[in-house]
Wavefront OBJ file of the C-alpha trace (Angstrom):
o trace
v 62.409 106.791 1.876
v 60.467 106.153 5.277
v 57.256 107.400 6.231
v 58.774 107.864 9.955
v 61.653 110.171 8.836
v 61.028 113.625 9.887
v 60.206 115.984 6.561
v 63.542 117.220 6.810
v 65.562 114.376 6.315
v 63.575 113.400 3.247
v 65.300 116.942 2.168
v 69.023 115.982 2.796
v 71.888 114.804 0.681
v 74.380 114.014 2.933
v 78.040 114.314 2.551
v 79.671 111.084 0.763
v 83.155 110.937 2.161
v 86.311 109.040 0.399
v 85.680 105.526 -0.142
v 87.592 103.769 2.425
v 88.183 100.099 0.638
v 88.460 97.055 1.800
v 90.847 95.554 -0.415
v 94.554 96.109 -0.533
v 94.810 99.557 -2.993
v 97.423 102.465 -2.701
v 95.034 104.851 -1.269
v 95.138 108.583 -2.094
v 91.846 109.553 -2.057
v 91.083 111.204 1.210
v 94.616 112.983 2.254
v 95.534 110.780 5.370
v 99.133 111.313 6.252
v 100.891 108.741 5.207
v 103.310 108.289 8.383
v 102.228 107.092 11.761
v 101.465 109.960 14.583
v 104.449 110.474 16.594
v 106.122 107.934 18.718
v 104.557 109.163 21.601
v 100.993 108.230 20.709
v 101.798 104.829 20.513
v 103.193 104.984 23.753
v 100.490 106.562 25.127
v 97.899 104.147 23.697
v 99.887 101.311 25.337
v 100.099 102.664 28.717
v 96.832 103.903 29.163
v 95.005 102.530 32.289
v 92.283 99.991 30.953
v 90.529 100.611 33.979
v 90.100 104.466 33.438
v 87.373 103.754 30.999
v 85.310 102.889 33.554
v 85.403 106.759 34.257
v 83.583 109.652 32.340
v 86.314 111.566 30.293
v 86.639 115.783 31.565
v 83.574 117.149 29.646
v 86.274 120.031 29.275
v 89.071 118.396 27.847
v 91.660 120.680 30.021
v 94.605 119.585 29.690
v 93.660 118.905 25.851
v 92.816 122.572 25.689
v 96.179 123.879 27.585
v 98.406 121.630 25.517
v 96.397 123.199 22.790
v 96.924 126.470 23.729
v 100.617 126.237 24.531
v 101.225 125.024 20.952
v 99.238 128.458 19.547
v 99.957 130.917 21.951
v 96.436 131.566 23.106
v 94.622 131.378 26.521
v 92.840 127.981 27.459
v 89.677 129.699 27.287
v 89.975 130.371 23.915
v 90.444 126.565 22.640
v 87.333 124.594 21.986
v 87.959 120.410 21.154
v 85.259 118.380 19.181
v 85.091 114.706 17.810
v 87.057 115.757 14.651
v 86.843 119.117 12.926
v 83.792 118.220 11.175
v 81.954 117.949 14.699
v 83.726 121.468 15.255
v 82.561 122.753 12.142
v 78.621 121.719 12.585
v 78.573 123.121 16.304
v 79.617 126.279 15.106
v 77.155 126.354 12.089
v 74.529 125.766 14.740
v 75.849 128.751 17.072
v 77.293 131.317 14.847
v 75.357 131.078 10.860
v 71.708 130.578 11.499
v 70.931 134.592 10.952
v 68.566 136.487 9.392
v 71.386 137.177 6.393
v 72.937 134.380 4.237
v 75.705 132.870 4.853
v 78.955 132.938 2.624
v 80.671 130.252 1.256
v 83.052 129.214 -1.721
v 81.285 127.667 -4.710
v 83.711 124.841 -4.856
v 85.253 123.928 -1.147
v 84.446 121.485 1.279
v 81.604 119.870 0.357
v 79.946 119.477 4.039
v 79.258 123.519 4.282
v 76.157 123.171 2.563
v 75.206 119.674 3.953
v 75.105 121.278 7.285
v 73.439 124.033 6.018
v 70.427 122.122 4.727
v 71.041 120.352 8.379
v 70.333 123.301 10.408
v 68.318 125.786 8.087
v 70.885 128.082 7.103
v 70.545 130.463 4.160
v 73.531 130.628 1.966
v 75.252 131.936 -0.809
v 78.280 130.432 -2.854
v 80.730 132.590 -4.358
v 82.336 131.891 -7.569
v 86.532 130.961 -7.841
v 88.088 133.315 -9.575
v 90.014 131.900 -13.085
v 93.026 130.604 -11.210
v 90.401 128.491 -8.966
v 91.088 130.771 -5.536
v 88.983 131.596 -3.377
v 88.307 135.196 -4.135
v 88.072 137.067 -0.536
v 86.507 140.781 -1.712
v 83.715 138.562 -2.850
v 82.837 138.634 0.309
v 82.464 142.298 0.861
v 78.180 141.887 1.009
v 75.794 141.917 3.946
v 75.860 138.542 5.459
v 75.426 136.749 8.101
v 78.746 134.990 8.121
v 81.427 133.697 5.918
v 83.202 130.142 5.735
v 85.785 129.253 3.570
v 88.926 126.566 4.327
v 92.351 128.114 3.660
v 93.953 126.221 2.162
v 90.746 125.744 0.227
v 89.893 121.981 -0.624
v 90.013 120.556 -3.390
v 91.783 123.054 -5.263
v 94.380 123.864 -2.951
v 95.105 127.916 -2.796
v 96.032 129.439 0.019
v 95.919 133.108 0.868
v 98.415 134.653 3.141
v 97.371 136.210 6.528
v 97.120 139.790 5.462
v 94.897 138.994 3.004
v 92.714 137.251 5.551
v 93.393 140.333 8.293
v 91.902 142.378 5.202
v 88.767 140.623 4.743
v 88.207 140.798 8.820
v 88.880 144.333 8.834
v 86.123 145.135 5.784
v 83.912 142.552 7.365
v 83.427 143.291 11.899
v 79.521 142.357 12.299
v 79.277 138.415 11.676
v 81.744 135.529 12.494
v 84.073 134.627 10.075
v 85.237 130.965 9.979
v 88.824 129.721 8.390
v 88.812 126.811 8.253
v 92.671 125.127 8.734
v 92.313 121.457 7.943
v 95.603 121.599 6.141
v 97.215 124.426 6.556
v 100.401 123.295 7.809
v 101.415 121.996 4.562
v 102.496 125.446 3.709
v 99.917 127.742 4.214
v 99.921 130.761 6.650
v 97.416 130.232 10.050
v 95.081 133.001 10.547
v 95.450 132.058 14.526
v 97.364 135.128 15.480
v 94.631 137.411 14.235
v 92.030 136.386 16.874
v 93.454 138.760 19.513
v 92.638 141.498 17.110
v 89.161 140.332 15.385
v 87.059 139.281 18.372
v 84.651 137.391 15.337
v 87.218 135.382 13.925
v 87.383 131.749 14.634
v 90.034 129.563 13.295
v 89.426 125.532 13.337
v 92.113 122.916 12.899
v 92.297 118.819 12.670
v 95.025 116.503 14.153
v 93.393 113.894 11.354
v 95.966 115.820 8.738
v 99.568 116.797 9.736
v 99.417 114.941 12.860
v 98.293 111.641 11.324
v 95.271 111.112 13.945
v 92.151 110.765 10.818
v 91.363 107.575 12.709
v 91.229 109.041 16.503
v 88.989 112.140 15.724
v 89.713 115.527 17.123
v 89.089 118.450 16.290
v 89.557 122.015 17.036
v 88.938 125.679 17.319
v 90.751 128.863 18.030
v 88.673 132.285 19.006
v 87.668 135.413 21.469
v 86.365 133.615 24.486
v 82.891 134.455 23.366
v 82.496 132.423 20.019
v 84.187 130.010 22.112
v 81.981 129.915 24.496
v 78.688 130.258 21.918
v 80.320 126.505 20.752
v 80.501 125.659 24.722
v 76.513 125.946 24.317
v 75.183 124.722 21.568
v 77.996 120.963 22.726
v 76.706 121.043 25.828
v 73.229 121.272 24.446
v 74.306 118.230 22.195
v 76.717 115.856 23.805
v 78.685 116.955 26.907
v 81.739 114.560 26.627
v 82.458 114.580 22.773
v 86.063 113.631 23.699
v 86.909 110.277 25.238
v 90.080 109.629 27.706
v 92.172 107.762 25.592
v 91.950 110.559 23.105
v 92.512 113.345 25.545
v 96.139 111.656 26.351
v 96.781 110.456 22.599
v 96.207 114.419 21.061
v 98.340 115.845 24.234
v 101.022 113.140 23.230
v 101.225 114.405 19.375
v 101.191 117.624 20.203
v 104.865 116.869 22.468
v 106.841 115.669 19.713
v 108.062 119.207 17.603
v 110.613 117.801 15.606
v 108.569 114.828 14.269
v 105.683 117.014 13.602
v 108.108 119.182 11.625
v 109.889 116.093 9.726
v 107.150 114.618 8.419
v 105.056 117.614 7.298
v 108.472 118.230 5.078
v 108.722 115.046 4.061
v 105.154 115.308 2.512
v 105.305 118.762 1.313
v 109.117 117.204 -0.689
v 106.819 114.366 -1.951
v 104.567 117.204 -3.347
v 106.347 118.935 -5.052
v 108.396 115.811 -6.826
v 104.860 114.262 -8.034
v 103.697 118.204 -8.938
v 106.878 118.192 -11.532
v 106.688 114.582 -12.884
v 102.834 114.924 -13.498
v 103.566 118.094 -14.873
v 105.818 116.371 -17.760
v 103.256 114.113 -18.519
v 101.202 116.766 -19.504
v 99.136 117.672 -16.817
v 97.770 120.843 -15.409
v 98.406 120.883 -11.566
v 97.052 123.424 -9.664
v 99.217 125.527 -7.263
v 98.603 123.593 -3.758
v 99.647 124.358 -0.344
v 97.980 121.210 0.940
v 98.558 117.667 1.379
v 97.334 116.452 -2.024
v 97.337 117.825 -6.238
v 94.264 118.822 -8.051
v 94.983 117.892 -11.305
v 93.201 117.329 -14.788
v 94.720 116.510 -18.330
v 93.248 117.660 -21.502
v 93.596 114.569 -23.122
v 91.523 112.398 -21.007
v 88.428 112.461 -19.062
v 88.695 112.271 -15.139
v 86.180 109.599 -15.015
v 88.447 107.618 -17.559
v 91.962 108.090 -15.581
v 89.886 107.212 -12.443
v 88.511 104.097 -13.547
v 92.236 103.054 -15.301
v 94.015 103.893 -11.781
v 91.394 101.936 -10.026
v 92.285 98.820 -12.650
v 95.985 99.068 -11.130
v 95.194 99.506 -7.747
v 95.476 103.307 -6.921
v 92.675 104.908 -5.701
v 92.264 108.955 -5.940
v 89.153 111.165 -5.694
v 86.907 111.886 -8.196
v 84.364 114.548 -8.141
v 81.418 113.455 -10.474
v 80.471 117.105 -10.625
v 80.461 119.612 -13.489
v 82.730 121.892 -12.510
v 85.413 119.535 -11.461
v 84.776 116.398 -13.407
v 87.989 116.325 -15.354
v 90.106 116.649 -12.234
v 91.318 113.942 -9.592
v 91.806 115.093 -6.632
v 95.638 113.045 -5.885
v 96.486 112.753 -2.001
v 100.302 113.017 -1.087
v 101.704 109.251 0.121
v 105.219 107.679 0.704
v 107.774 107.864 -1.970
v 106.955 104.241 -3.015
v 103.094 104.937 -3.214
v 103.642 108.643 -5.576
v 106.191 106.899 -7.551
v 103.540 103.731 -8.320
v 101.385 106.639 -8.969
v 103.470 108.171 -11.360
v 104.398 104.859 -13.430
v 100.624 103.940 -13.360
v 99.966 107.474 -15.101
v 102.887 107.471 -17.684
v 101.834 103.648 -18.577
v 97.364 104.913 -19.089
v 98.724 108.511 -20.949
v 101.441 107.075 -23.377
l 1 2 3 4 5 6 7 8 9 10 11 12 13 14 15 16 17 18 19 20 21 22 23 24 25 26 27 28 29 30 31 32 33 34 35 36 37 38 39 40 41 42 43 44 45 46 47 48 49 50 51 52 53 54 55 56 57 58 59 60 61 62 63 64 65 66 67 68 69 70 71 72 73 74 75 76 77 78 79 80 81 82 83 84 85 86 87 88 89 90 91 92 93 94 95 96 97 98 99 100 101 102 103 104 105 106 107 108 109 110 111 112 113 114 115 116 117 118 119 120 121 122 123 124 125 126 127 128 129 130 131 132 133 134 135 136 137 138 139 140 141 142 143 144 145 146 147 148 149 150 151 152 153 154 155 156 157 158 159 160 161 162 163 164 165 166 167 168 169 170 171 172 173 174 175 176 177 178 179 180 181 182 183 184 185 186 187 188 189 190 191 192 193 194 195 196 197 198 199 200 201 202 203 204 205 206 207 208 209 210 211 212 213 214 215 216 217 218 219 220 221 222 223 224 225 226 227 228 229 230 231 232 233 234 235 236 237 238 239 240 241 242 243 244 245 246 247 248 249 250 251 252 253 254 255 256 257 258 259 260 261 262 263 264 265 266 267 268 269 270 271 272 273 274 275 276 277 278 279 280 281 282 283 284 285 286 287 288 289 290 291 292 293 294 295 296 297 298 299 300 301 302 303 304 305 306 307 308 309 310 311 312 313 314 315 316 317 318 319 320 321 322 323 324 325 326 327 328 329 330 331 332 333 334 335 336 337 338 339 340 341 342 343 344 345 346 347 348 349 350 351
């Protein structure tokens, strides 16, 4: 620890994300899509002028934030674009959550809530799962000064249905409320078409997910023009051009192709449910998921142990060394091939 950090770094325990390896592993431990983006991307990234780089990108990111709002049915001025979701999500902690009131948050969800929290000097409060490890939403019926939770919630997977989000907005009108969507087009329901009605809902989305873009980073957010333009301050406070050029043209391109989009978000969510059933006969418990990936635990053997014995064949999941969750492995959803390596790995460690 350095004498010339500032006190409040000594403080923080930053987030530790997947382990990205550098040897050759089946990797399905930090829910990349396992197809390319869409066709168009590529193209893009092979035409694009070498010599535009040269140029500042739009601080803006219009016609990012159009194609945006075309695909959602919103006005441009309600679209905010950051350097992945998790950029997206730390502006708006920074606008929206540092209040006289604690914030709200899920016990178990993303794990970067309260790393930014610590961050920025926000007050929170975690609220317990219920026994089917949701997210239980009249929980949040307390004074606060905001509430965060991702639906689908990670790692466990549960999704609740828009009404049951238009619920919570209507009980709760005075502080913002933040869904975040990292993965909800793998079968959840998008809060998006609430904003009209809840001026202090804000919905935020990745293209690292669905639209296979993890390594380009952009993110998102959907909301009344206001919260919108409360993240429009605290960026421009920060860094004005967050988005370069190249990935301006790349997110416009994925966002043109419908019908891949569409394919391979089935052909993952098919994959799903296949490994949910086979893990299921070897004895496992898999929660109920609406996501890209399985949270999963057997009673027979310790998380730490199946871990470690995937690792030995190559496969690498997730594994939360935490109390609450250190039985489970968090499984992302891959090819065909990869789940059914997965699968023969599993029945071969459990027999």
């Amino acid at each position: 620890m350095s004498k010339f950090w500032s006190p409040a770094v000594r403080e923080l325990t930053p987030y530790v994300p997947g382990e990205q390896p550098r040897e050759r592993l089946i990797k399905l431990n930090t829910n990349e899509n396992p197809y390319p983006p869409a066709p168009g991307v590529e193209q893009t990234l092979r035409d694009f002028p070498a010599d535009h780089l040269r140029l500042y990108p739009d601080p803006s990111a219009t016609a990012l934030r159009e194609a945006l709002a075309g695909e959602y049915g919103v006005a441009t001025e309600q679209v905010f674009v950051g350097n992945g979701s998790d950029e997206v999500l730390a502006l708006a902690f920074q606008a929206f959550f540092r209040q006289t009131q604690p914030l709200l948050m899920p016990a178990i969800s993303y794990s970067f809530y309260p790393v930014y929290c610590k961050l920025y000097d926000v007050a929170y409060r975690s609220v317990a799962l219920d026994d089917q490890w949701r997210v239980p939403l009249t929980a949040f019926d307390t004074d606060n000064g905001g509430i965060v939770f991702a639906n689908p919630n990670a790692p466990t997977g549960h999704g609740h249905p828009r009404e049951a989000i238009a619920a919570l907005l209507e009980r709760n009108t005075e502080s913002v409320v933040l869904v975040d969507e990292a993965y909800v087009d793998f079968g959840g329901e998008s809060a998006i078409p609430l904003v009209e009605r809840f001026p202090n809902l804000l919905v935020t989305g990745t293209f690292s997910k669905s639209r296979s873009l993890a390594g380009l980073r952009l993110g998102f957010a959907i909301g009344s023009r206001e919260l919108i333009e409360g993240l429009e301050r605290v960026k421009d406070s920060f860094n004005s051009f967050p988005i370069d050029s190249i990935t301006i043209e790349a997110g416009i391109a994925a966002l043109q192709d419908q019908a891949y989009f569409d394919a391979c978000r089935e052909r993952v969510i098919t994959t799903r449910e296949w490994t949910r059933r086979q893990l299921e006969t070897l004895g496992f418990e898999v929660l109920p998921s609406q996501t890209n990936f399985l949270f999963v635990r057997h009673d027979a053997y310790q998380g730490s142990m199946l871990f470690d014995a995937l690792r030995e064949r190559g496969i690498l999941v997730r594994h939360f060394n935490k109390e609450a969750l250190s039985d489970f492995l968090r499984i992302s959803i891959g090819t065909d091939d990869e789940m059914t390596s997965l699968v023969e790995a599993l029945e071969a460690i459990c027999r």
